[in-house]
C-alpha positions in Angstrom: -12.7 -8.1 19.1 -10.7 -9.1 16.2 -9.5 -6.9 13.7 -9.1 -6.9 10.3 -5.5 -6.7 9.2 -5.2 -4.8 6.2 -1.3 -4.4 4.4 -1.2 -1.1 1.8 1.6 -0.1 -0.2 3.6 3.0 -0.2 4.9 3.1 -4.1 2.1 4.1 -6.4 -0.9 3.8 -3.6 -0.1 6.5 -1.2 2.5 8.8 -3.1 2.8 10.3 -6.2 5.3 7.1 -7.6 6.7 7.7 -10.9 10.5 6.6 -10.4 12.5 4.9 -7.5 14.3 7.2 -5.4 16.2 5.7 -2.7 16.5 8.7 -1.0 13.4 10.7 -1.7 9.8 9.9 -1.3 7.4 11.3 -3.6 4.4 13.4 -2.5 1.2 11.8 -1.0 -1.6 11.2 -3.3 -4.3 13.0 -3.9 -7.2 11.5 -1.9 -4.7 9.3 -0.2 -5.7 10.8 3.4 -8.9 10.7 2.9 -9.1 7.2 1.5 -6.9 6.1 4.7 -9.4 8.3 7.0 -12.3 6.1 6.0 -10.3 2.6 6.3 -9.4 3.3 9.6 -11.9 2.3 11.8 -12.3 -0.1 14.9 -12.6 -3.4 12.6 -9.1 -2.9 11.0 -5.6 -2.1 11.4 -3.7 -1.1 9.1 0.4 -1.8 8.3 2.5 -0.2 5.8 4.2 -2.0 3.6 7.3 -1.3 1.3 10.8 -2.5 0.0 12.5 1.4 1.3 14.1 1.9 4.6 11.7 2.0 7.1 13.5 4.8 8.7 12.9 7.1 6.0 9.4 5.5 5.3 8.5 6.4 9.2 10.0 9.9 8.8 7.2 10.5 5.7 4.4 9.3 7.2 5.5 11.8 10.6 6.1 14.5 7.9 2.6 14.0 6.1 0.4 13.0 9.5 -0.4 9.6 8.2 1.6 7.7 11.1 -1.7 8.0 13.1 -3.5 5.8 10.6 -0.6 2.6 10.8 -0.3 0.3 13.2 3.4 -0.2 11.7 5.6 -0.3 8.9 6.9 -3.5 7.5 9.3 -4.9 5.0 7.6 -8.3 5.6 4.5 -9.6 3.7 2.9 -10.2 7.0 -1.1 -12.6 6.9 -3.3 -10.1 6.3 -7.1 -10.3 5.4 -6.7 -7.9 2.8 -3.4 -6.5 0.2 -3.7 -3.3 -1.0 -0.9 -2.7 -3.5 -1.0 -1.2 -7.4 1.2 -4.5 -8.3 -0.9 -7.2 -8.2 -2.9 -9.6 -9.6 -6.2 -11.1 -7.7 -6.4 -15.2 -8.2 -10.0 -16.2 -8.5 -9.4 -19.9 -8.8 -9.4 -20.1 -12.3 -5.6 -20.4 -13.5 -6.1 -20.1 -16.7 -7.9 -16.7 -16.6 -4.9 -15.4 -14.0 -2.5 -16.6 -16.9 -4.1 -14.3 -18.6 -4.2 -11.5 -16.4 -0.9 -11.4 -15.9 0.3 -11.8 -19.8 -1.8 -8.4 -19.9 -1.3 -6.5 -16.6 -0.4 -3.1 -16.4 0.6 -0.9 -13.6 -1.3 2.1 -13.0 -0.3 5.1 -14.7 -1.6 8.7 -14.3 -0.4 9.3 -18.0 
């Protein structure tokens, strides 16, 4: 059976992301587990992706009992069917309206 491969970002989709620490990892998310609880399922698999040392990444997911939900963690943009990540724009086809998009984008903010 093939499964879905689905890439979500640590900063500002699973923790509490306000600044970059290189040696600290913000607190998970509120709804976070339960958001990854209901993604996991036999059609998916599910990597983590982000730009920190993996080492340290591992040792949070461990610390937080999320590890069970990733197949891995990854520094590389792997293929995936689906990016989840709080920096992005979605491309529709219509460059002009993604022009757009991006001359307005905003990160998410809790504030």
């Amino acid at each position: 059976m093939y499964k879905k491969t689905i890439l979500i970002d640590l900063d500002g989709v699973l923790n509490q992301y306000e600044k970059y620490d290189e040696n600290f990892i913000p607190p998970v998310r509120n709804g976070a587990r339960e958001f990854l609880e209901q993604l996991s399922n036999d059609e998916t698999e599910l990597y983590l992706f982000t730009s920190r040392n993996l080492l340290l990444t591992s040792k949070w997911l461990i610390e937080n009992n999320l590890d069970k939900y990733f197949k891995d963690v990854t520094n590389v943009k792997i293929p995936a069917y689906l990016y989840i990540d709080d920096r992005c724009v979605c491309f529709n086809g219509n460059y002009k309206k993604t022009l757009n998009e991006i001359k307005s984008f905003k990160i998410y903010s809790k504030v």
